[in-house]
C-alpha positions in Angstrom: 0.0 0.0 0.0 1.2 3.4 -0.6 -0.2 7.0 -1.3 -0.2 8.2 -4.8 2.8 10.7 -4.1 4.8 7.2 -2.5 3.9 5.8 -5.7 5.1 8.3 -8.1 7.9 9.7 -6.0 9.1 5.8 -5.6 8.4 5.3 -9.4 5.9 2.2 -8.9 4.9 2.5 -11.9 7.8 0.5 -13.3 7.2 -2.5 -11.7 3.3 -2.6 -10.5 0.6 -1.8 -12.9 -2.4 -1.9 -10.5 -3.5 1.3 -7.8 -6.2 0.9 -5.5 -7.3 4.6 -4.4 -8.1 3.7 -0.6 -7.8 7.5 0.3 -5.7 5.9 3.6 -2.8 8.4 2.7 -3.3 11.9 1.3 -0.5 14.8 1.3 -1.4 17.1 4.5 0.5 19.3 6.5 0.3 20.6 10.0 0.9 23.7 11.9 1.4 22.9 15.8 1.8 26.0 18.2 2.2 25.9 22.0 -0.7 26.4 24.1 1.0 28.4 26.8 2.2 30.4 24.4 -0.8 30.6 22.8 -2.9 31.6 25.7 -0.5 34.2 26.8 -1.0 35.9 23.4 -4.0 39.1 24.0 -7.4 38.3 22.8 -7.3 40.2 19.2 -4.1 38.5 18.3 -5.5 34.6 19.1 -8.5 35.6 16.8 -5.6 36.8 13.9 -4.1 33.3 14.5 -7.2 31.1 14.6 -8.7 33.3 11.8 -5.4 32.6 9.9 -5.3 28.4 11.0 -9.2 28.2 9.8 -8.4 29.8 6.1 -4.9 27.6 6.0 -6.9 24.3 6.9 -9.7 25.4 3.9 -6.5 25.8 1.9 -4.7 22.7 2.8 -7.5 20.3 2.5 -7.9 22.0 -1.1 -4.5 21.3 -2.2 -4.8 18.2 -0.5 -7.6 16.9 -3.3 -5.4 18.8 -5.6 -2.6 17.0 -5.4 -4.0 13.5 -4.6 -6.0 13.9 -8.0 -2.4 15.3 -9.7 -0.5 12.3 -8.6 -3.6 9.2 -9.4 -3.5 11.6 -12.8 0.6 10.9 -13.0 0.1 7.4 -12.0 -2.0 6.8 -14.5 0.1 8.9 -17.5 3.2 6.2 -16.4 1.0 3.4 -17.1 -1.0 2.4 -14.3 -4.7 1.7 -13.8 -6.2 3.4 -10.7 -9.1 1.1 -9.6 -11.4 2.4 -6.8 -11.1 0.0 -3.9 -13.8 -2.8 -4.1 -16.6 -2.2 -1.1 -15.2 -5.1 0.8 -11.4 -4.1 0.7 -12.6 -0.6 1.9 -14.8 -2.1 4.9 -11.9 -4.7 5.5 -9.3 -1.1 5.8 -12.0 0.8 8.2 -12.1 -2.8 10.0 -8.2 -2.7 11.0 -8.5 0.6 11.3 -10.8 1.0 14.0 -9.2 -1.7 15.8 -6.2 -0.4 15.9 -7.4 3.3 16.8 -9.2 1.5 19.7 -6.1 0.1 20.7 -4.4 3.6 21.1 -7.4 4.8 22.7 -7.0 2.4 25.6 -3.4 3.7 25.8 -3.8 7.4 25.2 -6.4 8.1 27.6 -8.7 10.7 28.3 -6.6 13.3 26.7 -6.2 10.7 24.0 -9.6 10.4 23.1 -10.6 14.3 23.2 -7.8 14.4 20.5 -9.4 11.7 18.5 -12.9 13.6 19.0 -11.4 16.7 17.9 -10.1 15.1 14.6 -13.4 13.2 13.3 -15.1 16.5 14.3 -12.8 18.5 11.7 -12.9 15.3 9.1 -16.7 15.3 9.2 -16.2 19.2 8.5 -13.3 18.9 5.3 -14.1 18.4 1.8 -15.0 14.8 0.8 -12.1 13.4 -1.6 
């Protein structure tokens, strides 16, 4: 398994022929700041930065279906056929994936967990790919 920038950057191309698009890797970036630092900052300039982090994650998750569409486009120009993943390899993914999230749950904790919660909260929010 690899994400369609692995794939190209790796040059799979030359020697597999065949791309499942399982969406389980796309190109994203992250921005992490310092909460103490961040609450020390006076009210106007927090709503500058989370004004700023809200139109950077629109932009991100953009050029996130940008590029994922750019590089199954590349794949495909080098010879390979991009197949969408059949419904049970996708519920077989979410399967292992789940358990494995519940796994790290059990470890993480409570803080763990609110984490988690955050990040479905924002996926349920972004741009389906």
């Amino acid at each position: 398994m690899s994400s369609g920038s692995t794939g190209y950057d790796s040059k799979t191309y030359e020697h597999i022929k065949n791309w499942y698009d399982t969406q389980a890797w796309l190109p994203k970036n992250a921005v992490i700041v310092n909460k103490r630092a961040f609450d020390a900052l006076d009210k106007p300039t927090q709503d500058a930065v989370l004004k700023a982090a809200a139109e950077a994650e629109t932009r991100g998750w953009k050029l996130s279906q940008e590029k994922n569409e750019w590089y199954k486009k590349a794949l495909a120009e080098k010879g390979m056929t991009i197949h969408r993943p059949h419904a049970k390899l996708k519920a077989d993914l979410e399967q292992v994936g789940g358990i494995m999230l519940a796994e790290w749950e059990k470890t993480a904790g409570p803080e763990g967990q609110a984490l988690v919660a955050e990040y479905k909260a924002r996926q349920a929010k972004a741009p389906k790919q």
